[in-house]
C-alpha positions in Angstrom: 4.7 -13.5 4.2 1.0 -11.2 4.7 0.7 -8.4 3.1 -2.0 -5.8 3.6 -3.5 -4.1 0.3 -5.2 -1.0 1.7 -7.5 0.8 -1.2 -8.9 4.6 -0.5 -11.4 6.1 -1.6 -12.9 5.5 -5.7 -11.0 3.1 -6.1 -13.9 0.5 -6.1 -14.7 2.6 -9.5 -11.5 1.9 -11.4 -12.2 1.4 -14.6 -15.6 3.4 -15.2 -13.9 6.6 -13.7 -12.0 9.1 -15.6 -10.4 6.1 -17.8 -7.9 8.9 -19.4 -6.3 9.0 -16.1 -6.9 5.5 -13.9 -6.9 3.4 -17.2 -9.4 0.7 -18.3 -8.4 -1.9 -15.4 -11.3 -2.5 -12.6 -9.7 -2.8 -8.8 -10.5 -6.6 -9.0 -8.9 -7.0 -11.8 -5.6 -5.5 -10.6 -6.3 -7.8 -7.0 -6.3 -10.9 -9.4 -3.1 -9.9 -11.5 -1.7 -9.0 -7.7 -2.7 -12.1 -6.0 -1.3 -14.4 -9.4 2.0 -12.5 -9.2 1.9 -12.8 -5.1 1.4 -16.9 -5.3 4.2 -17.0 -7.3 6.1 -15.7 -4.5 4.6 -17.2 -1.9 3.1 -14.2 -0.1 -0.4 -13.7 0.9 -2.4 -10.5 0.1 -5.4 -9.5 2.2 -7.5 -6.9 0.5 -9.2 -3.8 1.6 -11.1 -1.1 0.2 -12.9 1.8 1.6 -14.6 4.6 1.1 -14.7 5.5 5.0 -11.2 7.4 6.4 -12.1 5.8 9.6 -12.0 2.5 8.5 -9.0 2.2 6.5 -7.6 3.8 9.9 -9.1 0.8 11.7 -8.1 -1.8 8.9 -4.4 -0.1 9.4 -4.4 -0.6 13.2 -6.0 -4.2 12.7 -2.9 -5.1 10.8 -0.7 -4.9 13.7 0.6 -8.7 14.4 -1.2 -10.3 11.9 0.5 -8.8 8.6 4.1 -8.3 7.9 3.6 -4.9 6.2 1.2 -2.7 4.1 0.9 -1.5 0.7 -1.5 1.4 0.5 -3.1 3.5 -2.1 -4.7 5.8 0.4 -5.9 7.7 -3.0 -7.7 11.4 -2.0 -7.0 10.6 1.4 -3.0 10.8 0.5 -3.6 14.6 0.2 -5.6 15.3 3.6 -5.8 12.7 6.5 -3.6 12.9 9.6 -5.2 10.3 10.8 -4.1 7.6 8.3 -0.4 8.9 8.3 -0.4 8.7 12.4 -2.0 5.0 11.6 0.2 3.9 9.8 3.1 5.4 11.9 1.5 3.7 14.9 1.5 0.6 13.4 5.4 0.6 12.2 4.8 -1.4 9.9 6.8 -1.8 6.6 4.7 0.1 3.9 4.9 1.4 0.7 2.4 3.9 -0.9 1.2 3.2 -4.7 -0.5 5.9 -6.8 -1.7 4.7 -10.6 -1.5 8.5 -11.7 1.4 10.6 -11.3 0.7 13.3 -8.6 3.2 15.3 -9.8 1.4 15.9 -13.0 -1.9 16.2 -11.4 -3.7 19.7 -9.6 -1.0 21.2 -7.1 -3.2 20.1 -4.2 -2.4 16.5 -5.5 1.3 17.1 -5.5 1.3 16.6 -2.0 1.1 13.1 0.1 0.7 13.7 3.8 0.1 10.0 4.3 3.9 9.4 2.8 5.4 10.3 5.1 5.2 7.0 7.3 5.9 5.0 4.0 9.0 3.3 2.6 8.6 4.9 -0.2 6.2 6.0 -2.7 5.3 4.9 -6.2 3.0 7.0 -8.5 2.5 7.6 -12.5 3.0 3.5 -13.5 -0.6 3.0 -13.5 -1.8 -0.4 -12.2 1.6 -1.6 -12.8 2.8 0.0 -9.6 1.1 -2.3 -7.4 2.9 -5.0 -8.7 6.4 -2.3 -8.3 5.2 -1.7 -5.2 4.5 -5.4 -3.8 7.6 -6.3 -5.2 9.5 -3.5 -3.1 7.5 -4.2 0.0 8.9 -7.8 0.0 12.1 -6.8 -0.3 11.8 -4.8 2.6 10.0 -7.1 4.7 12.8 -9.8 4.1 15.4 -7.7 4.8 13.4 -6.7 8.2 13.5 -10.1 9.2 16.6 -11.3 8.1 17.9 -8.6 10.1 15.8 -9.9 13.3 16.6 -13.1 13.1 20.2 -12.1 13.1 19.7 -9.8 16.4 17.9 -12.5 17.6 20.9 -14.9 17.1 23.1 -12.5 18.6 21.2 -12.3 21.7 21.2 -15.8 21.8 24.9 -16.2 22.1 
């Protein structure tokens, strides 16, 4: 199993900006606590950051047949791209969404994912402990996408 980790915008800054919310953690440190916890599983994690809407759009659309689903924190971008969300939906990929802070505590025009909308689901407010929440829904979801297609696939068989 390949999982895409898409990171938005900042991100690359974890852990020098505004620790009170983000925490202490830098983004490679989370992508080594991801990757150890993924091994364990036996999944692959390919990982992505950018500061650039258009290329996390492009690094979305490159994910189509060569991942088996995404987990995204499309951070800023969550609250304004179009272009991300229609990505993602494109793709049709499994996905789940993962925000360190809680959105729903943050400035109303935080309160509101656009990008969610073509997710799974969404996890926010567990700091970098949501990444490993939300890598350990997105495998669920990817195996129950397969085992699912496997079975139609055995059906159509018969």
């Amino acid at each position: 199993m390949k999982i895409a980790v898409i990171q938005g915008p900042n991100l690359n800054m974890l852990g020098i900006r505004e620790q009170h919310i983000y925490g202490p953690m830098s983004l490679d440190q989370i992508h080594e606590q991801m990757k150890a916890s993924a091994e364990q599983n036996g999944v692959e994690l390919e990982f992505f950051q950018s500061n650039l809407e258009g290329e996390i759009v492009d690094r979305i659309q490159e994910s189509l047949g060569t991942v088996d689903g995404i987990l995204i924190n499309p951070a800023a971008f969550s609250h304004t791209s179009i272009a991300i969300k229609d990505a993602l939906s494109a793709v049709n990929l499994p996905t789940v969404e993962v925000h360190i802070s809680n959105i729903y505590k943050r400035e109303e025009f935080r309160q509101k994912s656009i990008t969610a909308a073509s997710a799974a689901g969404v996890i926010t407010g567990f700091g970098p402990f949501g990444y490993h929440m939300g890598l350990m829904a997105l495998t669920q979801i990817i195996s129950e996408v397969k085992a699912v297609e496997a079975q139609q696939q055995a059906q159509a068989a018969e």
